[in-house]
N, C-alpha and C positions, 0 to 999 in steps of 0.2 A: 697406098699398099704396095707400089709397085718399088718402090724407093727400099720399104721392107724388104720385101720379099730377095731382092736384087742384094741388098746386103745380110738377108739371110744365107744365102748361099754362096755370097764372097767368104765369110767365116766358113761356109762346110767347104771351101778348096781344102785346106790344110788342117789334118789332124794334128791335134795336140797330144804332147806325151803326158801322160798321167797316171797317178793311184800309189795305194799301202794303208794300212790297217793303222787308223789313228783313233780308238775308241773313245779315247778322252774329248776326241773335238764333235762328240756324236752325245754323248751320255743328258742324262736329261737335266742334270744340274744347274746348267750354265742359267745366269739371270737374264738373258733378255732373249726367254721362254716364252712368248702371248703372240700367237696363242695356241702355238705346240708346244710343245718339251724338248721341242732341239729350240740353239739359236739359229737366227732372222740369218740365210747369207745371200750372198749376190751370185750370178754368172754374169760375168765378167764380160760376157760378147754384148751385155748390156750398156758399157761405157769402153766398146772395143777402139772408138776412132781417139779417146783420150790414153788407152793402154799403148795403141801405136807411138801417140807422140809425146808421152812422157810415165813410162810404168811405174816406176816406181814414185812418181809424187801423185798417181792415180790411187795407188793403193792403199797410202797414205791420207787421199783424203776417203777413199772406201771406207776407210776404220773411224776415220773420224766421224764419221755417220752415224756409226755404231754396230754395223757388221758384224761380226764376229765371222764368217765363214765365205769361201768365195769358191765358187768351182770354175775351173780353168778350161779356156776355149777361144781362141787358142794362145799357146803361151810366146808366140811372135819369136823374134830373133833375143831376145833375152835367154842367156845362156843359165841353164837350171839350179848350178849352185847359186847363180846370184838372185835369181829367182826365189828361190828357195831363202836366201840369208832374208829377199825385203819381205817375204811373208811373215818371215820369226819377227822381223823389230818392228813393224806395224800389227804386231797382234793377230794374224789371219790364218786361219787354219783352212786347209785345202782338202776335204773330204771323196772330194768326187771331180774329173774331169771329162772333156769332149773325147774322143774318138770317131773315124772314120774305117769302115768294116775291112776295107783293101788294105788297108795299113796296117791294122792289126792280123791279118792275111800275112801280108807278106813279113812283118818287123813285130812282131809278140812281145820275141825275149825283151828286145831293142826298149818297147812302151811300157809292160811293163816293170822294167829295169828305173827305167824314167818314174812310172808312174810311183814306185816306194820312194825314192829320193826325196819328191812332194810331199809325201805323206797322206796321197788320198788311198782311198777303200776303196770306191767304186768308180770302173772304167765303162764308161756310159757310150756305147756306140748312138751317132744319133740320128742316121737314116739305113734303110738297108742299102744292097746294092745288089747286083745281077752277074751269073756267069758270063754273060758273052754281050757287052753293053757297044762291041759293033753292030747288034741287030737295031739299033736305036738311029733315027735321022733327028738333025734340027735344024734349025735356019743359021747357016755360018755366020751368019751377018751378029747373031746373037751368041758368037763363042763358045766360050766353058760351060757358063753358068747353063745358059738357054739347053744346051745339051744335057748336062747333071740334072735339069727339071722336065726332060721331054723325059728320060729313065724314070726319076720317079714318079709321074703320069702315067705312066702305061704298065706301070707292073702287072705280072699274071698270077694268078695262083700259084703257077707253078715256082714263078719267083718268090713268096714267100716261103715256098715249103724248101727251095736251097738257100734262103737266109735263114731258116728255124735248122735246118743242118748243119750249117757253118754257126752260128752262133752257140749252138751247142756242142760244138767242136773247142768250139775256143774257149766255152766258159767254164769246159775240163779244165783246161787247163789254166784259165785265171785263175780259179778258185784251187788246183794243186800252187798255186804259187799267193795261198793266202788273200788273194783278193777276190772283187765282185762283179760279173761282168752284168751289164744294164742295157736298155734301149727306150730311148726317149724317144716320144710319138711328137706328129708335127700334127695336120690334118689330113694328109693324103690318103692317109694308114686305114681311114673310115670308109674309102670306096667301097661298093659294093660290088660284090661278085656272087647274085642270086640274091641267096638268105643269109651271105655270110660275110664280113669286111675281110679284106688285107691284115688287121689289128689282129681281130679275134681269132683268124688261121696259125698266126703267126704264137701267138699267147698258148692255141692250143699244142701245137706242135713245140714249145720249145719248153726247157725240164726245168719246171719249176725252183728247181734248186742250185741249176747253173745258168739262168737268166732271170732276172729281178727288173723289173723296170722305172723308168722314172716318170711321171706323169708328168704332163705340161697340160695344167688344166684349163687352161688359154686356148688351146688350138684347138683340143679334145669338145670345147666347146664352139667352138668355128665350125669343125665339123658336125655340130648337132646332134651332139652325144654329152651324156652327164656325166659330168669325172664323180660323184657321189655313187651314184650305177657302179661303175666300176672298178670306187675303191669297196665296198660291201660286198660284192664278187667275187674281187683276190687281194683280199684282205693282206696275206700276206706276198705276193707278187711284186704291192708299192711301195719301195724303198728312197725314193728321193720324187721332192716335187718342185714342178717349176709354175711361179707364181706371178702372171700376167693378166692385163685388161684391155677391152678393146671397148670403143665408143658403142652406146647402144644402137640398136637399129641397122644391124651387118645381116645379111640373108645368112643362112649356114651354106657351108660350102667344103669340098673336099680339094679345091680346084688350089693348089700350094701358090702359085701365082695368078691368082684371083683380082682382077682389073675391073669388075661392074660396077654401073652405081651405088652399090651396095656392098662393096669390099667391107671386109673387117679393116678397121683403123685403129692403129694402137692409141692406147693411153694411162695414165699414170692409175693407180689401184686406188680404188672407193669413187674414182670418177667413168668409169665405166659400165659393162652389163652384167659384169660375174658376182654371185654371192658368196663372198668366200666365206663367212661367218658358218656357212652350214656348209661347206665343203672340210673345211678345217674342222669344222665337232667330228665329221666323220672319219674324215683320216686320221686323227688322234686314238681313232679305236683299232687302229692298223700297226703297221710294223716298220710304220717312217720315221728314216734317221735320218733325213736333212732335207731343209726348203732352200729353195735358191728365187730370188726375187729375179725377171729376166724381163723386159721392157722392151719391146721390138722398136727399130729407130723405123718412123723419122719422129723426130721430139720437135714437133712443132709449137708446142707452149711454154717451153723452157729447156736449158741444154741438158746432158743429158745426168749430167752429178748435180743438180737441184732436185730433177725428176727423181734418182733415187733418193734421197731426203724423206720425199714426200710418199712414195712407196714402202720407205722404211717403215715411218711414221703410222702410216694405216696398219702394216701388220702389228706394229710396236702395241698399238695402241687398241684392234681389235676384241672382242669382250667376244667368246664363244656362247 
C-alpha cells in the first residue's frame, strides 16, 4: 500500500490540462456497452510508468485492448497537439481529465483552453486543497508528497466549506465556457467530524449544477461507505465513475496512507472485494456518462498492460 499510495500522490504533483464537449464519445450507442451504456474507458495514471516511457505506443496498445475511452492524468511533457493527433489514430476519445484545485486557481483560461483541444467535457479536480497550507508541518525527510498528505489529514471543516466556495467559484465559470467542473473522492473525504464527513459537507455546500462528481468506488469503499448509498442519494451529482479492486480482507480506513496489517491492497477486478454487478444496476439508473477502469500500482501479479486486459475483460464481460 505504501508503494500506492507514494505513487498516488506522485501523479497529484502535476495537474493535467484538460476537457470540451464531445457528446458523441459519451452517447449510449457505442458497442462495448456491458454493462453500462457508455463504453469501458481507462485513466491512464493506470499504466502512468508505461505513458512516461513510451506514450504513444501505450495508447496504442490501450486501444488494442479495446478501450474506447481514456481520461488523462497526467498528460506528461507530451506536447497536446501531438497528443491530441495519437488519440485520433488509436481510436480514443478523451472525455474527462485530472486537475489540481491551485492550478485551476491560478491558470483557468490556460486548462481550460487546453482542456477543448482534447476534447474532454469534464474537468475533474481530484483532491481539495486549503487557503494557507503554511499552517501544515511534515517530516522533511519525507518531501513533497509526505507534506501534500499531512494537508490532506488534517483538513477542518472549515476547509471544506473554502473548497465548496472556490469550487463553486470555478465551476461558474467552467460551465460559462461550456464545460463540467467534477471532484473525484479518494478515502480521506470520509473523516468524520461529529455526525458529518468532509464528503457530505462538501456535497452539501457545493451547487449541484456547477459541481458534478466522480465516484471512485474503490476508495469510497476503503473508506467504509457504499458507493450504491450514494449513487440513490444523488442520482444526479454522479457523472463519471472510477472502477477499482482491492484484495479482500482490508479494515476500512480514512487514513490516504494507510501502512497496517490490514492495508487495502490493490488488485485486478472480479479478483477482489467489490460487487460491482450491483453497483453498476444502480448507477445505470443515474445520470453517468463515462467509467474509467483505474488500477492503483503496485501490480504485483502481472505488469500493468496485462492487468488492464483483464480488468477490461470482467467489465466487458459482466452480466447486470
Amino acid at each position: 500500500m505504501t508503494n500506492a499510495a507514494d505513487s498516488r500522490r506522485s501523479f497529484l504533483k502535476t495537474a493535467t490540462a484538460v476537457s470540451a464537449v464531445i457528446p458523441a464519445a459519451l452517447k449510449p450507442h457505442l458497442s462495448n456497452a456491458k454493462p453500462m451504456n457508455v463504453p469501458i474507458g481507462l485513466q491512464l495514471y493506470t499504466v502512468g510508468k508505461e505513458m512516461d516511457a513510451d506514450p504513444f505506443g501505450t495508447l496504442k496498445r490501450v486501444a488494442a485492448v479495446g478501450y474506447q475511452t481514456v481520461e488523462l492524468s497526467p498528460i506528461g511533457k507530451v506536447p497536446l497537439p501531438d497528443l491530441k493527433k495519437a488519440l485520433n489514430e488509436v481510436g480514443l476519445k478523451n472525455p474527462a481529465g485530472h486537475y489540481m484545485l491551485p492550478d485551476l486557481m491560478a491558470k483557468l483560461e490556460q486548462n481550460v483552453d487546453a482542456a477543448k483541444q482534447l476534447g474532454q467535457e469534464y474537468m475533474v479536480v481530484t483532491v481539495p486543497w486549503v487557503a494557507d497550507p503554511s499552517r501544515f508541518k511534515a517530516d522533511p525527510a519525507g518531501g513533497q508528497m509526505a507534506f501534500f498528505g499531512a494537508v490532506l489529514q488534517a483538513l477542518t471543516l472549515d476547509d471544506w466549506k473554502w473548497n465548496a466556495e472556490h469550487f463553486n467559484k470555478i465551476g461558474e465559470q467552467v460551465k460559462k465556457a461550456g464545460l463540467q467542473l467534477g471532484y473525484h473522492n479518494h478515502n480521506f473525504e470520509f473523516k468524520s467530524y461529529g455526525s458529518i464527513t468532509g464528503y457530505d459537507e462538501f456535497i452539501r455546500l457545493t451547487d449541484p449544477d456547477l459541481v458534478k462528481l466522480e465516484l471512485d468506488c474503490g476508495w469510497m469503499t476503503v473508506a467504509g461507505h457504499d458507493p450504491i448509498a450514494y449513487l440513490g442519494r444523488y442520482p444526479d451529482r454522479y457523472r463519471t465513475l472510477h472502477i477499482k479492486d482491492f484484495q479482500k480482507g482490508f479494515a476500512p480506513t480514512t487514513t490516504l496512507m494507510d501502512r497496517g496489517p490490514h492495508a487495502p491492497v490493490p488488485t485486478e477486478l472480479g479478483k477482489g472485494a467489490i460487487d460491482y454487478r450491483k453497483i453498476l444496476a444502480t448507477a445505470r439508473k443515474g445520470q453517468i456518462r463515462a467509467l474509467f477502469v483505474e488500477q492503483e500500482p503496485p501490480f504485483t501479479e502481472m505488469p500493468a498492460l496485462e492487468a488492464i486486459k483483464v480488468d477490461y475483460d470482467y467489465l466487458k464481460n459482466l452480466q447486470a
